[in-house]
C-alpha positions in Angstrom: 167.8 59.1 88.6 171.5 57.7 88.4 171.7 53.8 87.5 173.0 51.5 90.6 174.5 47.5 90.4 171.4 45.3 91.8 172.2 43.8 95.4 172.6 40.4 93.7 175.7 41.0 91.7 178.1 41.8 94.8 178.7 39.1 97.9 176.5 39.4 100.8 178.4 42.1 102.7 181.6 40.5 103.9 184.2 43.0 102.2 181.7 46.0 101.7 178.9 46.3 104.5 177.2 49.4 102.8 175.6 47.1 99.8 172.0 47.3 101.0 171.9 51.0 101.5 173.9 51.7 97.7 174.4 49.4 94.7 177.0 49.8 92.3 176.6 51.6 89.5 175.5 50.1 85.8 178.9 51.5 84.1 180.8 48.4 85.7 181.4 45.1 83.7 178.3 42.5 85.0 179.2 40.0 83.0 180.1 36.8 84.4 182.6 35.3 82.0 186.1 36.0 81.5 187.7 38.7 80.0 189.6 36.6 77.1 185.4 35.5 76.5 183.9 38.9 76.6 184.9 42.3 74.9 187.9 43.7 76.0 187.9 44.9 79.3 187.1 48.8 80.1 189.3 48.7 83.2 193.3 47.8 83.4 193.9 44.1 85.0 195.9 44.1 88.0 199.1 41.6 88.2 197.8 38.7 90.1 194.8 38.0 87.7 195.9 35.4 85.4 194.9 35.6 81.8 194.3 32.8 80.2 196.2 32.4 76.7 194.4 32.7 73.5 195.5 28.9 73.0 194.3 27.5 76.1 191.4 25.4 74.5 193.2 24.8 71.2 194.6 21.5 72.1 192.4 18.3 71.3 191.5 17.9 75.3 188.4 19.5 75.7 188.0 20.8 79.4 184.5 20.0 80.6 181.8 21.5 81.7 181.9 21.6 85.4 185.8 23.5 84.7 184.1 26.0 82.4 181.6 26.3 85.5 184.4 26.3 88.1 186.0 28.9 86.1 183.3 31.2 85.3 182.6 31.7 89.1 186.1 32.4 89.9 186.2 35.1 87.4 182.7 36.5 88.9 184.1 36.0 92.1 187.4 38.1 90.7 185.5 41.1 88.9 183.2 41.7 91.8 186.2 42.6 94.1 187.6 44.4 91.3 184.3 46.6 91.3 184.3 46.7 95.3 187.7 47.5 95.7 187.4 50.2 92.9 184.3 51.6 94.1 185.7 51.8 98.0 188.9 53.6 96.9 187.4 55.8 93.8 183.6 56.2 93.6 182.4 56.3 97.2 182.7 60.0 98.2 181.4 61.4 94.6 178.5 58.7 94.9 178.3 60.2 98.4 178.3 63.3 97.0 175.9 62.6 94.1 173.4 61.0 96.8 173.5 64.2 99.0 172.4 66.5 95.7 170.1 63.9 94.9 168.3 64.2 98.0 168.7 68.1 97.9 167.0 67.5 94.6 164.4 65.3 96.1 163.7 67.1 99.4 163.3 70.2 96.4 161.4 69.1 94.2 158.9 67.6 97.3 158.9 71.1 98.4 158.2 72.7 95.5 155.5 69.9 94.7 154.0 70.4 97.8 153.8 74.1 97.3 152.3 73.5 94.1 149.7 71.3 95.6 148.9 74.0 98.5 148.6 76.4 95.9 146.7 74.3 93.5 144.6 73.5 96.7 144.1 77.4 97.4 143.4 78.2 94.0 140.3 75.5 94.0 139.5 76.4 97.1 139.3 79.6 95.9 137.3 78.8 92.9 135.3 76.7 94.8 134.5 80.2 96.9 134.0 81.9 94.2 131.6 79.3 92.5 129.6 79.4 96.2 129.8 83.1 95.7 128.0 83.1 92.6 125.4 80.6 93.2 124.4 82.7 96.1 124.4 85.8 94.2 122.3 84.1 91.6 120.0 82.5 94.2 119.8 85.8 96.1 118.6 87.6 92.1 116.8 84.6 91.8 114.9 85.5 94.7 115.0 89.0 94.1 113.2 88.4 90.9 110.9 86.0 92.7 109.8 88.9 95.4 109.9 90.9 92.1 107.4 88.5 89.9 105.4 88.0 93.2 105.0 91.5 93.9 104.2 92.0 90.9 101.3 89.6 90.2 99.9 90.4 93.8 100.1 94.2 92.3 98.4 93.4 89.5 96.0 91.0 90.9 95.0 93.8 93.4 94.5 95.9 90.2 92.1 93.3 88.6 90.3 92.9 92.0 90.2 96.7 92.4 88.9 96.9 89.2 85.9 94.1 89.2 85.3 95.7 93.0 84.6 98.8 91.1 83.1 97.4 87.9 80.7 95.6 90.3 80.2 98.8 92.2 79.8 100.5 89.3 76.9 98.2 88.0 75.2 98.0 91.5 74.9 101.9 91.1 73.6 101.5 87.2 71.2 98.8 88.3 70.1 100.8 92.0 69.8 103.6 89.7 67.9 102.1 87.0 65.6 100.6 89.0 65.1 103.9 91.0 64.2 105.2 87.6 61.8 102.2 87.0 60.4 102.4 90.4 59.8 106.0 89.4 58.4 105.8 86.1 56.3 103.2 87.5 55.3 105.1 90.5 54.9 108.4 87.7 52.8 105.9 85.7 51.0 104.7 88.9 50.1 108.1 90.0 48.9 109.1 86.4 46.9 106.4 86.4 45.2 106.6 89.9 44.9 110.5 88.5 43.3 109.2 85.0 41.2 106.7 87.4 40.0 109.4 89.7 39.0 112.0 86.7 37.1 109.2 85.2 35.2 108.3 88.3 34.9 111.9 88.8 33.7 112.9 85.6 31.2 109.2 85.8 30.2 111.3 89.4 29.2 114.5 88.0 26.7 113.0 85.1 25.5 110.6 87.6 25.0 113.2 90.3 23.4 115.4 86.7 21.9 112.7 85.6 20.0 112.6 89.1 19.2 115.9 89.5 17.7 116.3 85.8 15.3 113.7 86.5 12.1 115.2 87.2 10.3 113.3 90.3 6.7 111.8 89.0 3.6 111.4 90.9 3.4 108.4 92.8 0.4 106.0 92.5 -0.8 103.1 94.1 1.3 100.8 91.2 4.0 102.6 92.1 3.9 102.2 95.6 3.2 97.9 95.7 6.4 96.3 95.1 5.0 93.1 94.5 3.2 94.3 91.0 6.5 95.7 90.3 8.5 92.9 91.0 6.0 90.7 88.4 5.9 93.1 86.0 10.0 92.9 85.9 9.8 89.2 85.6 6.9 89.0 83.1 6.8 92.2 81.5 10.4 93.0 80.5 9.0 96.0 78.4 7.7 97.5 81.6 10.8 97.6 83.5 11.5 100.9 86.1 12.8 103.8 84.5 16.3 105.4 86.4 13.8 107.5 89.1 12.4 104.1 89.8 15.8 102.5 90.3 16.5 105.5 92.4 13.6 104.3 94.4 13.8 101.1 94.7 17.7 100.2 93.9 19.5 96.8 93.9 21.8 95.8 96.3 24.7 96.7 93.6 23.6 100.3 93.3 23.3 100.4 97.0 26.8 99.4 97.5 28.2 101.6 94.8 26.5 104.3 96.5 27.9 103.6 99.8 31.2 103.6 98.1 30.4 106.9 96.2 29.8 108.4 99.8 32.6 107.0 101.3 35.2 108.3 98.4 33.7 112.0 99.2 34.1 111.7 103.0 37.6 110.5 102.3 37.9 113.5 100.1 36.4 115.7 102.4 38.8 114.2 105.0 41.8 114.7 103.0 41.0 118.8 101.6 40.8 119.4 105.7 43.5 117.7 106.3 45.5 119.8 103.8 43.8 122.7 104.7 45.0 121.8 108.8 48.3 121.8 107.5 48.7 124.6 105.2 47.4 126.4 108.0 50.0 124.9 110.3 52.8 125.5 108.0 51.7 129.4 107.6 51.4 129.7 111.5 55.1 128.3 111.5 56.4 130.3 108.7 55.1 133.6 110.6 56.4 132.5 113.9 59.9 132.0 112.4 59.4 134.9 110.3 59.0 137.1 113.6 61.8 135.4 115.8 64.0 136.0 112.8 62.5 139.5 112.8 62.8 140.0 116.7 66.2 138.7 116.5 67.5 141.1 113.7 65.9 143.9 115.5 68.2 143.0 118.6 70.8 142.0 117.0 70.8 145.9 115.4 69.9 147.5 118.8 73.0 145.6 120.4 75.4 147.0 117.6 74.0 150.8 117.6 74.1 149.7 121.1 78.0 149.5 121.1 78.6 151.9 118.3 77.4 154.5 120.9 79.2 153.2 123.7 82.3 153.1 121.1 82.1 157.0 120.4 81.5 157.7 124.0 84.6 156.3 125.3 86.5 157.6 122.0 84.8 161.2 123.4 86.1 160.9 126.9 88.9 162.4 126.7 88.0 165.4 124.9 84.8 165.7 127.2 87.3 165.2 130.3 89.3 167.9 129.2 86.7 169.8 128.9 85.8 169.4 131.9 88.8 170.5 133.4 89.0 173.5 131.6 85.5 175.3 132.4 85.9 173.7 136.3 89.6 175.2 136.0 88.9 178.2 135.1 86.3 179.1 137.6 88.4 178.5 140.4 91.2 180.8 138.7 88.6 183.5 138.6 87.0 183.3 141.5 91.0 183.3 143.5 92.1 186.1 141.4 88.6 188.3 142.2 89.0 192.1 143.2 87.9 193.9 146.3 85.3 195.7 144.1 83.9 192.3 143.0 83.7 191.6 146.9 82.0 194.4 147.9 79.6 193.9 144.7 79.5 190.7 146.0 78.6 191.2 149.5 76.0 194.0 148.1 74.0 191.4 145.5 74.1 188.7 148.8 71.0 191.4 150.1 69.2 192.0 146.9 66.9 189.6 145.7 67.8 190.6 141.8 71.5 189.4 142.2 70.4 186.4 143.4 68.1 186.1 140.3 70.8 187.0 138.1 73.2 184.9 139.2 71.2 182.0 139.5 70.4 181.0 135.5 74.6 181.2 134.6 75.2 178.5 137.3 72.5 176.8 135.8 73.5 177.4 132.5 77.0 176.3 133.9 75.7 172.9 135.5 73.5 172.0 132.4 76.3 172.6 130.5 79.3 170.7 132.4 77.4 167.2 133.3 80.1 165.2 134.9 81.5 162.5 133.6 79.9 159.5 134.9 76.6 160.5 133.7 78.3 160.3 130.2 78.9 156.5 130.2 76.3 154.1 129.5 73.9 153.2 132.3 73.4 149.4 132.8 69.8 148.7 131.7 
């Protein structure tokens, strides 16, 4: 920027009405005393200002202040229409000039700033896109990874949960199965025991039932026969006590009831060997019955394929048996156009003898028997 006058050091616009709009420049003398007080001028004096000899305060009156005053504002008064007048006539139109570049340079350098600060603008802007750019790229892999992670614990969760599923299936199946082979080593141990039980019982059945029928039967006597003797001599003769054919006679209500149950077990015995004779009997029956439907059915099957195997060659046959056929039937009639008068007349003479007519009568049998025609070749609907 160039240095200008402040407003206050010119007059208040009667000689030079463009003061507010441009001050004077700094390179003009400001001062307000005179010339012959102040370095020597830097502009030539004109003729009507009146310089003041070098001796003008030398004499012994002093001048006083309110001169000194008086003086110093005509001198002020003086310079400033120096500087107007030379300003007007000399520095106006290059100021002029100078303002008109100086706003060139101003209206410039506002352009240029103002470019700068729409580019400036545009190049945060555009960082400021680019920074939204990548934090949306980062939350997208963000969630990417997210989705990633997720689907990958819910894979592996599925895993672990597939796996205890089958790790519990698996030991449902170990446990079903080892108690199937419990329940079956107990039911094995069961059955060998009912077995063991039954041969025992058995076995205790056969010496009882020896036991029994080794005992000889003794004569009875009276003793024998009065219960009441007995039943004293039980009580008061221990000694004396029945023997086992006297139990047998007279048994307890313990021996009765084992009885009864030995009876029972051999009517459920009994029962049971029926039973499984009933049904071996029944399964034989069954077996032979399928066994002879299986039977019946091969045999058909096999007489409905020889069945079609014949009707097969018969109709590959026809043809050959056709032309066959055509040729004995064909050649008869040739034969019998192209015949002689001498075969007439032989003819004729055989029609009145009975031996002719014998004779001829086995060839057209043997002819007939030995040309069947062919529909009594096919296969006759049953």
């Amino acid at each position: 920027m160039y240095p200008f006058y402040h407003s206050s050091t010119y007059s208040a616009g009667r000689s030079y009405p463009h003061h507010h709009r441009t001050p004077l420049p700094t390179s003009y003398p400001t001062t307000t005393l005179p010339s012959y007080l102040n370095s020597a001028p830097t502009f030539p004096t004109t003729s009507f200002a009146y310089q003041q000899p070098d001796f003008a305060f030398s004499s012994s009156d002093e001048t006083d202040e309110e001169e000194l005053l008086l003086r110093a504002a005509l001198e002020r008064k003086r310079q400033e229409r120096l500087a107007r007048h030379q300003y007007r006539h000399h520095h106006h139109p290059h100021h002029h000039q100078l303002e008109q570049q100086h706003l060139q340079q101003l209206e410039y350098e506002t352009l240029l700033k103002n470019e700068r600060e729409r580019q400036h603008q545009a190049q945060v802007q555009a960082q400021v896109e680019q920074e939204a750019l990548r934090k949306f790229q980062r939350k997208q892999i963000q969630k990417q990874q997210a989705a990633a992670a997720a689907a990958a614990s819910y894979q592996a969760l599925r895993l672990q949960q597939q796996r205890e599923q089958e790790a519990a299936a698996n030991a449902r199946f170990f446990a079903q199965a080892q108690a199937q082979a419990q329940a079956q080593v107990a039911a094995r141990a069961r059955a060998a025991a009912i077995a063991e039980a039954k041969r025992r019982s058995q076995q205790q059945h056969q010496q009882i039932r020896v036991v029994f029928q080794s005992a000889e039967p003794e004569e009875k006597t009276e003793d024998d026969e009065d219960p009441l003797s007995n039943l004293l001599e039980a009580l008061f003769f221990p000694q004396k006590r029945p023997q086992p054919q006297e139990e047998d006679k007279y048994p307890c209500k313990r021996r009765q009831q084992y009885r009864l149950a030995l009876q029972q077990q051999a009517q459920e015995e009994a029962a049971q060997r029926a039973a499984a004779v009933e049904k071996e009997k029944a399964v034989a029956a069954l077996k032979k019955k399928q066994e002879s439907a299986f039977a019946a059915a091969k045999a058909k099957q096999q007489a409905a394929a020889s069945e079609t195997a014949q009707t097969e060659e018969l109709l590959a046959a026809l043809p050959e048996i056709l032309t066959f056929v055509e040729a004995i039937f064909g050649g008869g009639q040739q034969q019998a156009s192209h015949s002689t008068p001498k075969a007439e007349s032989s003819r004729s003479g055989c029609k009145s003898s009975s031996g002719c007519a014998a004779k001829s009568t086995p060839s057209v049998s043997k002819t007939a028997t030995a040309a069947p025609p062919p529909e009594a070749l096919l296969p006759q609907p049953d």
